[in-house]
C-alpha positions in Angstrom: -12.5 122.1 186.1 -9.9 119.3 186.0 -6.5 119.9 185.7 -4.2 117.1 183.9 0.0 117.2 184.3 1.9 115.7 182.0 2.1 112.4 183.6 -1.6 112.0 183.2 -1.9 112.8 179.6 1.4 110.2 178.9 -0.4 107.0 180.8 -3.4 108.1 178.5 -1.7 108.5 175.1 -0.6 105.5 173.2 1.2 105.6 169.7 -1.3 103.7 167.7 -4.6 104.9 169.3 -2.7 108.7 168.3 -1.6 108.4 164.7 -5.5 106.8 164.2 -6.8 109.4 165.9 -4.8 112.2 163.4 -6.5 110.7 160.4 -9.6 110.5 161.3 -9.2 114.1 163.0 -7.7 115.7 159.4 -9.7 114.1 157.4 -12.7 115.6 159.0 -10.7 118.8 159.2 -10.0 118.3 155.3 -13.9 117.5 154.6 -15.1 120.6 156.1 -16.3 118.8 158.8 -14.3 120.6 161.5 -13.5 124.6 162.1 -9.9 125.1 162.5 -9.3 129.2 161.8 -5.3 130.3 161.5 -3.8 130.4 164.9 -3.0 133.6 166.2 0.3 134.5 167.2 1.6 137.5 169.5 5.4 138.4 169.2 6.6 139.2 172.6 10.0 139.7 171.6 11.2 139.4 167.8 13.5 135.9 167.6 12.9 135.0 171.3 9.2 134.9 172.5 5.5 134.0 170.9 2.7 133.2 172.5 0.0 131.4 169.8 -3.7 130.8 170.4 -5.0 127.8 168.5 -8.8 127.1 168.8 -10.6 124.4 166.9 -15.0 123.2 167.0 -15.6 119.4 166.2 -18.6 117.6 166.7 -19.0 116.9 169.6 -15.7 119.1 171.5 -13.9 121.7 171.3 -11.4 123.9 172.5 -8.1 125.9 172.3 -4.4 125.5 173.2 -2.3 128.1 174.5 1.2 127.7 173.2 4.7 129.7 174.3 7.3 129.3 171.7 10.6 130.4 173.5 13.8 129.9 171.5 15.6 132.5 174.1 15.1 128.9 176.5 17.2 127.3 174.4 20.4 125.5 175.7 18.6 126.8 179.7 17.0 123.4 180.6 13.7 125.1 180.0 11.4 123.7 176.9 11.4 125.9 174.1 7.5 124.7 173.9 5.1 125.2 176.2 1.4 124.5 176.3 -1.7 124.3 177.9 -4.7 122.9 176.6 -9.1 123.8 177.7 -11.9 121.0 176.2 -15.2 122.2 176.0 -18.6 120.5 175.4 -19.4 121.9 171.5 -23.5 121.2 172.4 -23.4 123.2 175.7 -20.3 125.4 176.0 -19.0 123.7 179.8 -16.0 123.1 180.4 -14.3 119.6 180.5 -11.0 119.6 181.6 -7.8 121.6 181.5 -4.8 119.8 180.7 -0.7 120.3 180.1 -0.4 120.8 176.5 3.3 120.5 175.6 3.9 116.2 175.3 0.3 116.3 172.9 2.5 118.6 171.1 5.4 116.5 170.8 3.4 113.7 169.9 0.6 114.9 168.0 3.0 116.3 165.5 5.2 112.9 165.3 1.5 110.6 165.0 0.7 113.1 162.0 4.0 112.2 160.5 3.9 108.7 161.3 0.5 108.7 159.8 1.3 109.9 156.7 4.6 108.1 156.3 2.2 104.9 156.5 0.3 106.6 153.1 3.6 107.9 151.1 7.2 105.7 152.2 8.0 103.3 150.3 6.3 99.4 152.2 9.8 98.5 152.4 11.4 101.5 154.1 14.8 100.4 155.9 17.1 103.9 156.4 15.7 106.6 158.8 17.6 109.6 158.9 17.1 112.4 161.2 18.4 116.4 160.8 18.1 117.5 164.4 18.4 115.4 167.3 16.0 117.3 170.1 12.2 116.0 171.3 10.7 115.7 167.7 13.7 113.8 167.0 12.8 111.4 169.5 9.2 111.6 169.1 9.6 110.1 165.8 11.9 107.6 166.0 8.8 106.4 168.2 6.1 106.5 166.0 7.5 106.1 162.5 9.0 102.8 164.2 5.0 101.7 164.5 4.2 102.1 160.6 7.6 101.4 159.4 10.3 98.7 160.1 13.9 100.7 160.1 17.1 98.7 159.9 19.1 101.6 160.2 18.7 104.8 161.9 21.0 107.9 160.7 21.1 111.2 162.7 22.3 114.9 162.5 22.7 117.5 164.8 24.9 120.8 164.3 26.1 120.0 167.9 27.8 116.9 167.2 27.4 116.0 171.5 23.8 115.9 171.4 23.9 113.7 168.2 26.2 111.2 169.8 23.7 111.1 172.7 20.6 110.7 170.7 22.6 107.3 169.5 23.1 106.6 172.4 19.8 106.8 173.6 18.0 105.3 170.0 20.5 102.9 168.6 21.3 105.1 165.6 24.3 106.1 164.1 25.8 109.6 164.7 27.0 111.4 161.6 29.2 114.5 160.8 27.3 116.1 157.8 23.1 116.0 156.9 24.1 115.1 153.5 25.9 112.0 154.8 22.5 111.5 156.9 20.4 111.6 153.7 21.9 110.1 150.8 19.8 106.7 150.6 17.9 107.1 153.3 13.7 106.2 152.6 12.7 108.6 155.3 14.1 111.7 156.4 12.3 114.4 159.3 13.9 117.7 159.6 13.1 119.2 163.1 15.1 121.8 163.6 15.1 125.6 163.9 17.1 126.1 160.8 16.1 129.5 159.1 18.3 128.6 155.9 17.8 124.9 153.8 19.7 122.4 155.5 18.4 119.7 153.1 19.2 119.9 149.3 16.8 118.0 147.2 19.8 116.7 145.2 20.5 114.4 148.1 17.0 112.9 148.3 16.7 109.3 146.4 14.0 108.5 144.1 10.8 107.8 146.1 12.0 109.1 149.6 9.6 110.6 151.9 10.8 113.6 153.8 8.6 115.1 157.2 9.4 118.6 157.3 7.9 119.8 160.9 10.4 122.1 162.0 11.1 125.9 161.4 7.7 126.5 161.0 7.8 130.6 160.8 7.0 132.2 157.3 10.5 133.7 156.6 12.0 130.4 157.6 12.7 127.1 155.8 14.7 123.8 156.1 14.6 122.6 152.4 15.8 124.4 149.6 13.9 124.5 146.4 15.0 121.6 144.7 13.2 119.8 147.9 10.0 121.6 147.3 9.6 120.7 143.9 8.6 117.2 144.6 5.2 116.2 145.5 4.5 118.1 148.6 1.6 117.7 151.3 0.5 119.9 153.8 -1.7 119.6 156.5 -4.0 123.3 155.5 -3.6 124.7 152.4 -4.8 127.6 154.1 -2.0 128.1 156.9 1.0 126.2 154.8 0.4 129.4 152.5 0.4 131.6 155.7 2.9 130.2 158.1 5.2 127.9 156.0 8.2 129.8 155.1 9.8 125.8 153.1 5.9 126.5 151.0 6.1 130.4 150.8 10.0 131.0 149.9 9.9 128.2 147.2 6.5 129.2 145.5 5.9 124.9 145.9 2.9 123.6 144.2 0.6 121.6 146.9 -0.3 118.2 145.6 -3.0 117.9 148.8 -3.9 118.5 152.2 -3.3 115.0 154.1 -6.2 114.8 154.9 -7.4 114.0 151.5 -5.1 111.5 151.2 -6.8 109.9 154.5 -10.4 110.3 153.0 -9.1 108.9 149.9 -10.3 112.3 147.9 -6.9 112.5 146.6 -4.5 108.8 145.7 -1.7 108.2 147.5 1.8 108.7 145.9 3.9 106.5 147.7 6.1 105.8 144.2 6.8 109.7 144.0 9.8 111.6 146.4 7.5 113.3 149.0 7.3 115.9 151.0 5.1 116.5 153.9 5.5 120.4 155.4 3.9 120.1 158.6 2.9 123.0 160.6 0.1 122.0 163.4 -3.8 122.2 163.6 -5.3 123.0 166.6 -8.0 120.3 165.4 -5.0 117.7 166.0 -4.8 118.8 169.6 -8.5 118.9 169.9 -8.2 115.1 168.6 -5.6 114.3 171.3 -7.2 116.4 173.8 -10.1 114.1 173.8 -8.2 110.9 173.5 -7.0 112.2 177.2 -10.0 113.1 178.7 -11.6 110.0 177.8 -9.2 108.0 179.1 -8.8 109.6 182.9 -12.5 109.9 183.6 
């Protein structure tokens, strides 16, 4: 069987062939059209290593992803998030191709938001601010730049250094506190590994769209409860319930599974303040998966 690096799955991946290929992929998933069980997740070592199996069936592949979530590598020059990715033929069982698993990661998750940011910002969106400044930070500066124009990018980092870099880098504007980051901005993404709220829903304006796709452990949450009781999204019921600690620690009321929202089974809510608690579906990197393999044979 193949093996693909992460250079090969980059040249294959594009931004807008991704965030079509995450609706189509949950709104199957959300149809019943897909299986997709909870992942499983081994704890190595309480607060420092996890190892997650994610398997998912579609129609015509399937597959799983091996995941290694390491905060101990934080702040060593090693990811935090490492991956590795099998694709199987669903009508026969072989094998396809093996492939590195940790930029679909990256990128699936930032497509998923970008896609639903298309279905709930505000048309005119022109403040994106960002509450961590690490790869999902810059994942999605690249793809919610494809589905909305930003005039102004605001971002937030407890380690004011790697902020000023990510300006650097992106053209945004470093700031001292995520309240300063958040106030009138139209979309906000928390990605960070916060285990107490770091967004207040009292900073949020009327009609703004937040991506929640950090801390995605039960016991842990980025928003506090004034957050959560806007119209929030998910991408499973099922595993938000589970996994979700911003769903679970506020008791939040889910509006829908994006995927509905895709199939148009549930209307959008683009005049409402949103929130979209992202944890990952193994269907998603199935989705990817496939966009890879199709494009190195």
């Amino acid at each position: 069987m193949r093996y693909l690096d992460e250079e090969a799955v980059r040249r294959a991946l594009s931004w807008d062939g991704l965030i079509a290929a995450m609706e189509r992929a949950l709104a199957e998933f959300s149809n019943g059209a897909v299986m997709n069980p909870l992942r499983t997740v081994l704890t190595i070592e309480a607060g420092r290593r996890y190892l997650g199996l994610m398997p998912a069936v579609a129609d015509d592949v399937m597959g799983i992803k091996f995941v290694t979530f390491y905060p101990a590598n934080a702040n060593t020059g090693v990811p935090t998030h490492n991956a590795t990715i099998l694709l199987y033929r669903t009508d026969t069982g072989e094998p396809l191709v093996a492939m590195d698993g940790r930029l679909i990661t990256e990128m699936r998750t930032a497509a998923v938001s970008a896609a639903i940011t298309k279905y709930l910002a505000a048309p005119q969106c022109a403040i994106l601010a960002l509450l961590g400044s690490g790869v999902q930070a810059h994942s999605h500066v690249e793809a919610l730049s494809r589905v909305r124009a930003f005039t102004q990018v605001r971002v937030w980092s407890r380690a004011r250094s790697h902020a000023q870099r990510f300006a650097r880098e992106h053209g945004a504007t470093a700031v001292d506190s995520a309240e300063e980051a958040v106030r009138g901005a139209d979309v906000v993404v928390t990605a960070t590994s916060a285990e107490e709220p770091i967004l207040r829903g009292a900073w949020l304006k009327p009609g703004a769209h937040v991506n929640a796709v950090g801390s995605s452990r039960p016991d842990a949450r980025e928003l506090d409860d004034e957050a959560m009781a806007n119209t929030v999204v998910v991408d499973s019921r099922e595993a938000a319930l589970k996994e979700a600690g911003d769903v679970i620690l506020a008791n939040a009321r889910v509006y829908a599974e994006i995927g509905e929202i895709f199939s148009g089974a549930k209307p959008a809510t683009p005049s409402a303040t949103t929130v979209f608690k992202s944890v990952g579906l193994a269907c998603e990197d199935i989705a990817a998966a496939r966009l890879v393999f199709d494009a190195s044979r």
